[in-house]
C-alpha positions in Angstrom: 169.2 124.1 46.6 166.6 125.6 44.5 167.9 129.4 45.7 171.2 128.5 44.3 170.2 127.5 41.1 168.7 131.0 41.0 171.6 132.8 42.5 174.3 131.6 41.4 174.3 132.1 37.6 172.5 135.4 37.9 175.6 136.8 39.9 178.2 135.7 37.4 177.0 134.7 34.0 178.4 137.7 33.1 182.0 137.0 34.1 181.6 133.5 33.3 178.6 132.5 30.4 179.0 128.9 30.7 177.1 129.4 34.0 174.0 130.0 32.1 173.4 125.9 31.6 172.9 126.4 35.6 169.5 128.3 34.7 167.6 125.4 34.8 164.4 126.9 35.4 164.9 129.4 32.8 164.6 132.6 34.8 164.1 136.2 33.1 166.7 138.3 34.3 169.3 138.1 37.2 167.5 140.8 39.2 164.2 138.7 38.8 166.3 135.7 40.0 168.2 136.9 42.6 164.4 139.0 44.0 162.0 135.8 43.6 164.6 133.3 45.6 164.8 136.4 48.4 161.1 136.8 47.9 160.2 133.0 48.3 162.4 132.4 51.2 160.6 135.6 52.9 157.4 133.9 52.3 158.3 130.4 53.4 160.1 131.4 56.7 156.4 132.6 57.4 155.0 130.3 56.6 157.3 127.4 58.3 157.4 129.5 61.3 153.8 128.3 63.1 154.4 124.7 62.1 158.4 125.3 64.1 156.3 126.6 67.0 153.4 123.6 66.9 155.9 121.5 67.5 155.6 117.8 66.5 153.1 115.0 68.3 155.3 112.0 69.6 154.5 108.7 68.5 156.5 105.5 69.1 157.4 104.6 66.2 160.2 102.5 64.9 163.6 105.0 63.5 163.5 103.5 60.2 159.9 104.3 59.9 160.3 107.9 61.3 163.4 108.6 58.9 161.2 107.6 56.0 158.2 109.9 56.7 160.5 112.8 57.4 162.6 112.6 54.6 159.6 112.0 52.3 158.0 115.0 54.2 161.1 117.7 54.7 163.5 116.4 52.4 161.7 115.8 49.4 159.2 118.6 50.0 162.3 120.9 50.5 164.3 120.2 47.8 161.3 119.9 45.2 159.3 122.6 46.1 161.2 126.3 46.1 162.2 125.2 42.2 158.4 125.8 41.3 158.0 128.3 43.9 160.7 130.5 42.4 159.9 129.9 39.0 156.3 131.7 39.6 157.7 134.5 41.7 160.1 134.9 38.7 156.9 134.8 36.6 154.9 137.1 38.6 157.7 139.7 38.7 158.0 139.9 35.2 153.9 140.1 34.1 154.2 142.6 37.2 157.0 144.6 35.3 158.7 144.6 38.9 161.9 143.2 37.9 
């Protein structure tokens, strides 16, 4: 969600300005935006790739209980996270003059 929020109104704030109340986390340029959300998802596929090929120990436990811990786990984690993420890529672009 977070890569779209990069994407999206760095591709076309300049046919359509109003998408620049998208920039919500206020990123420098729409070359810095559109290289940090590339650069973070490099980074996090990774990194997510040993914990895909660890697999997951199984553990009876009730479904209600299981949806709770992976939603709080993955779904928060993955919806929260590449905002800040991206945001310092952004940053470190920019001090870095990369972008």
């Amino acid at each position: 969600m977070a890569k779209y929020f990069a994407i999206i109104p760095a591709m076309f704030m300049a046919t359509y300005p109003a998408l620049g109340n998208l920039n919500i986390m206020r990123l420098h340029t729409p070359q810095s935006a559109i290289l940090a959300a590339v650069i973070f998802n490099a980074l996090i596929i990774i990194a997510l790739v040993p914990l895909a090929l660890r697999g997951v120990k199984y553990r009876p436990v009730g479904a209600a209980s299981l949806l709770r811990r992976n939603l709080m786990i993955y779904g928060i984690g993955g919806i929260i996270a590449p905002f800040p993420g991206i945001w310092l890529i952004d940053q470190l672009l920019v001090l870095l003059k990369l972008a």
